[in-house]
C-alpha positions in Angstrom: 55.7 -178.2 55.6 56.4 -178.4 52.2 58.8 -175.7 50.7 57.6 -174.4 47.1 59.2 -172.5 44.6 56.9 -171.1 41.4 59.6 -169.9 38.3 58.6 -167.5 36.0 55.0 -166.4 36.9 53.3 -163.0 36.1 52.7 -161.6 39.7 49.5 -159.9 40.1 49.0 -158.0 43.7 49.0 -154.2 44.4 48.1 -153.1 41.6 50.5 -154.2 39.2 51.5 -157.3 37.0 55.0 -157.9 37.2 57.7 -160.9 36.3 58.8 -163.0 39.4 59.5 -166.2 41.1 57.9 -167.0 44.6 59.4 -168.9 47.0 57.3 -170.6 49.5 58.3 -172.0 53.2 56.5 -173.1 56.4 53.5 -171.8 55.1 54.6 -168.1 54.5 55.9 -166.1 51.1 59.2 -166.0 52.3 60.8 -164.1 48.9 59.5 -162.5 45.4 62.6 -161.7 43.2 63.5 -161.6 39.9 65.1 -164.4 39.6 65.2 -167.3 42.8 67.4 -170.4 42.2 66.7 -171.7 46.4 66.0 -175.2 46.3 63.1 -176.4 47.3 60.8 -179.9 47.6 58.1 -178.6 44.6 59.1 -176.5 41.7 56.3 -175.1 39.3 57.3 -173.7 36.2 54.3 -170.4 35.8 55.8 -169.1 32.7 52.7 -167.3 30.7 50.5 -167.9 33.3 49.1 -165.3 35.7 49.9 -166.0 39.3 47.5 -163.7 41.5 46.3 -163.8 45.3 43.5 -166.7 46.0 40.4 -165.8 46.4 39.1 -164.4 49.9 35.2 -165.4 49.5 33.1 -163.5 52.2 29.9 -164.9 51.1 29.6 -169.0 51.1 26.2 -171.5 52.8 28.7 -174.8 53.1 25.2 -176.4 54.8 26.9 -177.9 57.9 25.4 -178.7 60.0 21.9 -179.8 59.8 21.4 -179.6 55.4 24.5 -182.1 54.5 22.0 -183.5 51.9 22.9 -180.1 49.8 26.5 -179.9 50.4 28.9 -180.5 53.4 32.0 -178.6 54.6 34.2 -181.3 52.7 32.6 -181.3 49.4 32.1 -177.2 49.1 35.8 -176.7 50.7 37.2 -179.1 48.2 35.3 -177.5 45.3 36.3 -174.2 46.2 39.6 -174.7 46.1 39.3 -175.9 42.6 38.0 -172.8 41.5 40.9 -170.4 43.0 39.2 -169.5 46.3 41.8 -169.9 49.0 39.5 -169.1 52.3 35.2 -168.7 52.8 33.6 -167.0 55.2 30.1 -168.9 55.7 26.9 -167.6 56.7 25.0 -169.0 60.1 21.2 -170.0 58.6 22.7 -174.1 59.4 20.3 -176.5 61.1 20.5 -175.1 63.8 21.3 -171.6 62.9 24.3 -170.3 64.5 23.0 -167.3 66.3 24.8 -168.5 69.7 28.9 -168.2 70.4 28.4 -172.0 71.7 27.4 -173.2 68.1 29.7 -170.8 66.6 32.1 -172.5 68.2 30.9 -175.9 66.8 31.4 -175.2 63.8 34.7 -174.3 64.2 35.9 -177.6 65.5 33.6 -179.3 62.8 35.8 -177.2 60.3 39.4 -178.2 61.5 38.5 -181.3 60.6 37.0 -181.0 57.1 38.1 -177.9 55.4 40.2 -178.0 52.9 40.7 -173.9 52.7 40.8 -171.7 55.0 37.3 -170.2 57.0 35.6 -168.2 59.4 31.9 -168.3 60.1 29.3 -165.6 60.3 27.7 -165.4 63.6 24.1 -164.5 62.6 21.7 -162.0 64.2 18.3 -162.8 65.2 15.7 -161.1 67.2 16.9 -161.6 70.9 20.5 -162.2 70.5 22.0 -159.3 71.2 23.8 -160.2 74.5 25.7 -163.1 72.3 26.5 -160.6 70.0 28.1 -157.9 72.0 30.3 -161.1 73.5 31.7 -162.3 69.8 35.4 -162.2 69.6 36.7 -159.5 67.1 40.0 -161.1 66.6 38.5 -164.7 65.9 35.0 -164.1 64.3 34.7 -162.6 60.9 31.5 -161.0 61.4 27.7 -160.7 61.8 25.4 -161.2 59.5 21.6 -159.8 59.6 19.2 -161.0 57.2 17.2 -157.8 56.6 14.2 -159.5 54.3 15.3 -163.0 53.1 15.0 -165.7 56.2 12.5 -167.4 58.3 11.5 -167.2 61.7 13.8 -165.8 64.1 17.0 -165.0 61.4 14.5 -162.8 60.3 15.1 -159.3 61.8 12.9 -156.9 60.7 11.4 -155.0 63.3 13.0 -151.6 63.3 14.2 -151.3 67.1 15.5 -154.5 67.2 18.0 -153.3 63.6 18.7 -150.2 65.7 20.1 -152.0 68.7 21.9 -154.1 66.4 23.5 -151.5 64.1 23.8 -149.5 67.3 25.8 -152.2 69.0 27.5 -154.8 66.8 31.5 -154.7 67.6 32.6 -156.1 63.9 31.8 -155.9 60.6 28.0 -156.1 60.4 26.8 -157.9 56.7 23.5 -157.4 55.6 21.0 -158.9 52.9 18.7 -156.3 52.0 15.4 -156.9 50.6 12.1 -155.3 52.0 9.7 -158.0 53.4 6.8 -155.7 52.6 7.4 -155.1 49.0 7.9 -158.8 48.6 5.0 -160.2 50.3 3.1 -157.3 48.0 4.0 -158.8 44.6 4.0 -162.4 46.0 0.1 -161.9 46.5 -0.4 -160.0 43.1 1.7 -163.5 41.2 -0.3 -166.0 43.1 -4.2 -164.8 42.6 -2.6 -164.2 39.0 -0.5 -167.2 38.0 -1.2 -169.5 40.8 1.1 -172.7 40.9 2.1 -171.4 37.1 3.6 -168.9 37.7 6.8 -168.4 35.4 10.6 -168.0 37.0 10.6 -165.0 35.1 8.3 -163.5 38.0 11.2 -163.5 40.0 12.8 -160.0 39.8 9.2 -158.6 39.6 8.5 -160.8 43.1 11.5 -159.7 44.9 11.9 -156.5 42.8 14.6 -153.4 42.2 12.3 -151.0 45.1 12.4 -153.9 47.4 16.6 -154.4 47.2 17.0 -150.4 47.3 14.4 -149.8 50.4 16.1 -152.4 52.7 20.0 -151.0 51.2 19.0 -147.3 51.9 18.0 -148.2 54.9 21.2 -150.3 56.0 23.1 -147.3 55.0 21.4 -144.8 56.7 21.5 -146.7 60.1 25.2 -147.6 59.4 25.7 -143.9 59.2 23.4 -143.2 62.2 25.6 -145.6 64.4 29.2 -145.4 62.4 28.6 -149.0 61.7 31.0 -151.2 59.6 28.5 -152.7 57.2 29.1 -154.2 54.2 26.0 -155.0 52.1 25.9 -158.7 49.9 24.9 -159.4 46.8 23.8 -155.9 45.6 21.7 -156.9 42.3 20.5 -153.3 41.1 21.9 -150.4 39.3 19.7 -147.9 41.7 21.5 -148.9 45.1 24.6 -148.3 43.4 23.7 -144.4 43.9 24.3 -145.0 48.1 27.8 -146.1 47.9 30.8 -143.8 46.8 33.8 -145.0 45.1 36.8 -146.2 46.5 36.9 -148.9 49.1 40.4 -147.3 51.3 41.7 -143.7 51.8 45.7 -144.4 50.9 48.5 -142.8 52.4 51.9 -143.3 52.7 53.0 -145.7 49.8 56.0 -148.3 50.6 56.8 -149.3 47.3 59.8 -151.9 46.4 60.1 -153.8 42.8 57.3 -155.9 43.0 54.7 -154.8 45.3 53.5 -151.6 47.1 52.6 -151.7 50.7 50.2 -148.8 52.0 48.4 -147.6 55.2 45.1 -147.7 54.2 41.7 -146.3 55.8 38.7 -148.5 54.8 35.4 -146.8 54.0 33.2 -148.3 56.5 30.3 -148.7 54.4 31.0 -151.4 51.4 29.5 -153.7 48.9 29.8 -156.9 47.0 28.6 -158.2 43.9 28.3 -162.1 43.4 29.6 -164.0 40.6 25.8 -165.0 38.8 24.1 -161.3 38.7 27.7 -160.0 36.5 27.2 -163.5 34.4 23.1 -163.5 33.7 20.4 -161.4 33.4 16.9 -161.7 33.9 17.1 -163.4 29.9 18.3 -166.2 31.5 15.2 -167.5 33.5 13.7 -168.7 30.1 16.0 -171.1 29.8 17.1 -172.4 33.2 14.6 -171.2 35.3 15.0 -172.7 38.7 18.5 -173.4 38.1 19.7 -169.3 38.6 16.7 -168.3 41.0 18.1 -167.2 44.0 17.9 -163.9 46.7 18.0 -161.4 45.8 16.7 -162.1 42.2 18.6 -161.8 38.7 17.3 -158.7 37.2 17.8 -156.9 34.2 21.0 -156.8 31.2 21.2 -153.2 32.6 21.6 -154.0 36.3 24.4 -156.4 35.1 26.2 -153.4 33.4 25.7 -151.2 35.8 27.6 -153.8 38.9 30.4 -154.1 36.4 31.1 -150.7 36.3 30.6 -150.0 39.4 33.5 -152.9 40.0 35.5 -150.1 38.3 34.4 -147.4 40.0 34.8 -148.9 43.3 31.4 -148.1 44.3 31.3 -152.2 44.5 34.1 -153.2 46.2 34.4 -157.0 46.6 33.0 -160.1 44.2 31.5 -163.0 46.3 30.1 -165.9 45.5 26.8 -166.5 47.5 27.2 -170.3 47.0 24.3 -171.6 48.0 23.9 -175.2 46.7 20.5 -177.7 46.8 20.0 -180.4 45.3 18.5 -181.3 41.9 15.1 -182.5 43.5 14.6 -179.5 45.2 15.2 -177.3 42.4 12.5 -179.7 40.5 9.1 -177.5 41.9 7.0 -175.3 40.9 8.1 -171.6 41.3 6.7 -171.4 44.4 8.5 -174.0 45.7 11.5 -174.3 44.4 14.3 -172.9 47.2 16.2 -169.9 46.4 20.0 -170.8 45.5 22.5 -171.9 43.2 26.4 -173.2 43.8 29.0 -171.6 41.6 32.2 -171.4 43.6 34.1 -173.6 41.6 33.4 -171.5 38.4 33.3 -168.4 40.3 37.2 -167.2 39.4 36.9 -168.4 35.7 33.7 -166.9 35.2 34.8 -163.4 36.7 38.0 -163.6 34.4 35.6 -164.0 30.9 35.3 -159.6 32.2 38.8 -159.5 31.6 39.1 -161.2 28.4 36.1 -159.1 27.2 38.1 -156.3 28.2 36.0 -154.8 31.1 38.2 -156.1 34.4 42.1 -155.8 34.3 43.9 -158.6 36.3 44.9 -155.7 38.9 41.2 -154.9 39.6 40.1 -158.3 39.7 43.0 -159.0 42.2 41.8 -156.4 44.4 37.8 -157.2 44.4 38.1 -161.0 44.9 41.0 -161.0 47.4 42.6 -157.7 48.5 39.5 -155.8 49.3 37.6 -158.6 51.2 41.1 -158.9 53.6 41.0 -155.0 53.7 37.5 -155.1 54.9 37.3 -157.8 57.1 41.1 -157.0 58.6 42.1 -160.3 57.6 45.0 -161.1 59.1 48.5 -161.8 56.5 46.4 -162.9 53.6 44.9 -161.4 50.5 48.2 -160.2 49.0 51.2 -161.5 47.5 53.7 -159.8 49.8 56.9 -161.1 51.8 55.9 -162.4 54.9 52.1 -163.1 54.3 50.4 -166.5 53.7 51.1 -168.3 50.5 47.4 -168.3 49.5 47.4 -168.2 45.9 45.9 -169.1 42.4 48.0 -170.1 39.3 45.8 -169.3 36.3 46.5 -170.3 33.0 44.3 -167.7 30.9 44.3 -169.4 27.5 43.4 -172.8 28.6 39.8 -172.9 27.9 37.1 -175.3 30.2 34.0 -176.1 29.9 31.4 -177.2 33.2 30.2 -180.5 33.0 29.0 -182.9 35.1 31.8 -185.3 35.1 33.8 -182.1 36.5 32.0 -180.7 39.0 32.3 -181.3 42.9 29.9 -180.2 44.2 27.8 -183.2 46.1 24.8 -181.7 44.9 26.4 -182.4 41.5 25.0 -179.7 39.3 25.7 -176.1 37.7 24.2 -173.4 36.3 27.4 -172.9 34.1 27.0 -176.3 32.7 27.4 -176.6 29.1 29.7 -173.1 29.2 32.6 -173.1 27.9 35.0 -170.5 29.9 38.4 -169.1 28.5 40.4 -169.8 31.7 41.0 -172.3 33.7 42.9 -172.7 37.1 46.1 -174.2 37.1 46.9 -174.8 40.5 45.3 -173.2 44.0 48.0 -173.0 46.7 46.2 -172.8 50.5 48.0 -171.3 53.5 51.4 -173.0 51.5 50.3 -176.2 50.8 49.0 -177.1 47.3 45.3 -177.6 47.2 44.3 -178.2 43.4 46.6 -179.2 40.4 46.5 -181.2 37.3 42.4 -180.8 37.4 42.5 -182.9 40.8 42.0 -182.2 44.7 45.1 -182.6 46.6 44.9 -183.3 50.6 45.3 -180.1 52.4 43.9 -178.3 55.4 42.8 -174.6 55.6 43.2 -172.4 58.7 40.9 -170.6 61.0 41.1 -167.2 60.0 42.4 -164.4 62.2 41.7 -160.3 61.8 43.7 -157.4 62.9 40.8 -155.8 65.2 
């Protein structure tokens, strides 16, 4: 394995920004001093750029198996590690949906072979899998996830015993979309006898609306606290359910502190949330102009919801910043409101467009640090990743912040081969993305490299 040595970088982990070199070996960081002169087979010179833990992305639809047309584990892998995201953890509504240990499994072996970051997949929940739940390995399986009003057929779980059962009984972290099939299927009527096939995108956060998000999330919560659940609740898109987290992802004790990072024991809150990438980039302004092209579930709503998620980034009532990458292709996204799919990819933009907060002066680099990377491995107990610390995985991002880039076509990676940050022009760019020690993205190109299953400390 290659042995790498980065000179000169400003080291963002813990907290703090500090000077440092990091030397890299079999994998591991093996030393963060002040000053390292250890030779080693790849030297990268980091001075005035920002070196800070890669991104742990707990919220990814890679499509494999069964919708490669959209995107494949290859393609997305490859793309996200152009965009600073180190490992994924993808959701199970594949084709077939991964709602049995056996295609769990499969997936697995399909992702040794293809990924180029590291990954763990979502076992999902459906009406009458409970006994395959209940048998998931904690130490090898990220989580569950339970799609509480955005699915079809059996993915969808809403009956309310069936929830219990599952909130009652789940042995790992428990994620949840949130949206009250109800509500939805309410408005959905009122649009179509009104609109019809005209209906404008802009009906999209009136359709799947602010009551509909915060019925399903209150009620998450309150079952979570019924049955001392480890939930984490995706893509929260509303100021309202903001009002059923409180702040601060981890109860911290007993600091270890030397020169450049602090170690702590650390208590996570068991009930958590994430904001993705698109609802703290547009508002519901934007469905005017690209209409299809930033629908997705739950919907973009207003300038106000926006603002409200990016404080509650510093509040720590949200507490991680995922991507929901969720590519289709051009075609698809070509119909008529009603049948245009819900979706958009944005992984490889996802770290420069988070970093356009800090150069607006909302996010510092510490917090971003901690809600794209040390937070997810806090709440998922990734094992050895998410920090830069001695002795952990050498998962990290090299970002240059005053290189600016702008999305095009002839840059993007995704096989679906489209954006809905094209024609933006972002203030950062990433320099180089270092997976489990091997380099995975420099010079603007994909390098060869092969991500890791991850493990947890459950």
């Amino acid at each position: 394995m290659q042995s790498i040595l980065i000179k000169n970088a400003d080291v963002v982990s813990d907290g703090v920004i500090r000077p440092a070199d990091v030397f890299i070996r079999n994998g591991r960081i093996d030393r963060i001093d002040r000053s390292i002169s250890t030779e080693a087979n790849i030297v990268i010179d980091a001075e005035g750029k920002a070196l800070l833990p890669g991104m742990i992305d707990c919220h990814v639809h890679f499509r494999e198996p069964g919708l490669t047309h959209k995107g494949d584990m290859q393609s997305e892998s490859r793309a996200a590690a152009a965009g600073g995201v180190t490992s994924v953890m993808e959701m199970p509504n594949t084709s077939p949906p991964t709602v049995t240990n056996e295609r769990l499994e499969e997936k697995f072996a399909i992702a040794a072979q293809k990924m180029a970051v590291n990954y763990s997949f979502y076992l999902g929940a459906s009406l009458s899998n409970l006994d395959q739940i209940k048998a998931v390995d904690p130490k090898n399986v990220c989580g569950v996830k339970v799609y509480m009003g955005s699915s079809t057929g059996d993915m969808l779980v809403d009956r309310f015993q069936t929830l219990e059962d599952l909130f009652r009984e789940c042995p790992i972290n428990l994620t949840a979309h949130c949206e009250d099939p109800s509500i939805i299927k309410k408005h959905e009527k009122i649009f179509r006898e009104r609109y019809g096939d005209k209906t404008p995108f802009a009906a999209h956060p009136h359709i799947r609306s602010e009551e509909a998000c915060y019925r399903s999330s209150k009620l998450a919560v309150e079952l979570a606290q019924k049955h001392d659940t480890r939930l984490h609740i995706l893509h929260v898109s509303t100021a309202r359910e903001l009002e059923l987290f409180d702040g601060g992802v981890a109860r911290i004790s007993s600091p270890r502190e030397n020169e450049f990072y602090i170690e702590r024991d650390e208590t996570v809150r068991k009930i958590t949330a994430e904001a993705s990438v698109h609802y703290l980039h547009f508002d519901s302004s934007a469905y005017e102009t690209k209409g299809a092209l930033v629908k997705c579930n739950p919907a973009i709503k207003r300038a106000s919801d926006r603002a409200a998620l990016l404080r509650g980034l510093l509040t720590d009532r949200v507490d991680t910043i995922g991507t929901d990458h969720a590519p289709h292709t051009l075609q698809e996204k070509q119909g008529t409101y009603w049948t245009s799919p819900s979706g958009m990819p944005v992984i490889q933009s996802a770290l420069p467009a988070i970093l356009e907060h800090f150069h607006s002066g909302i996010l510092p680099l510490e917090t971003i640090a901690a809600k794209i990377a040390h937070n997810p491995a806090r709440i998922f107990n990734v094992k050895d990743r998410g920090f830069i610390r001695e002795g952990y995985w050498a998962d990290l991002v090299l970002v240059d912040l005053n290189r600016p880039q702008t999305v095009s076509k002839n840059n993007i990676l995704y096989k679906c081969g489209w954006s809905p940050f094209e024609g933006i022009t972002f203030r950062s760019s990433v320099d180089t993305t270092i997976v489990s020690g091997q380099i995975a993205w420099q010079n603007r190109k994909v390098i060869a490299s092969h991500g890791q299953r991850l493990e947890f400390d459950r």
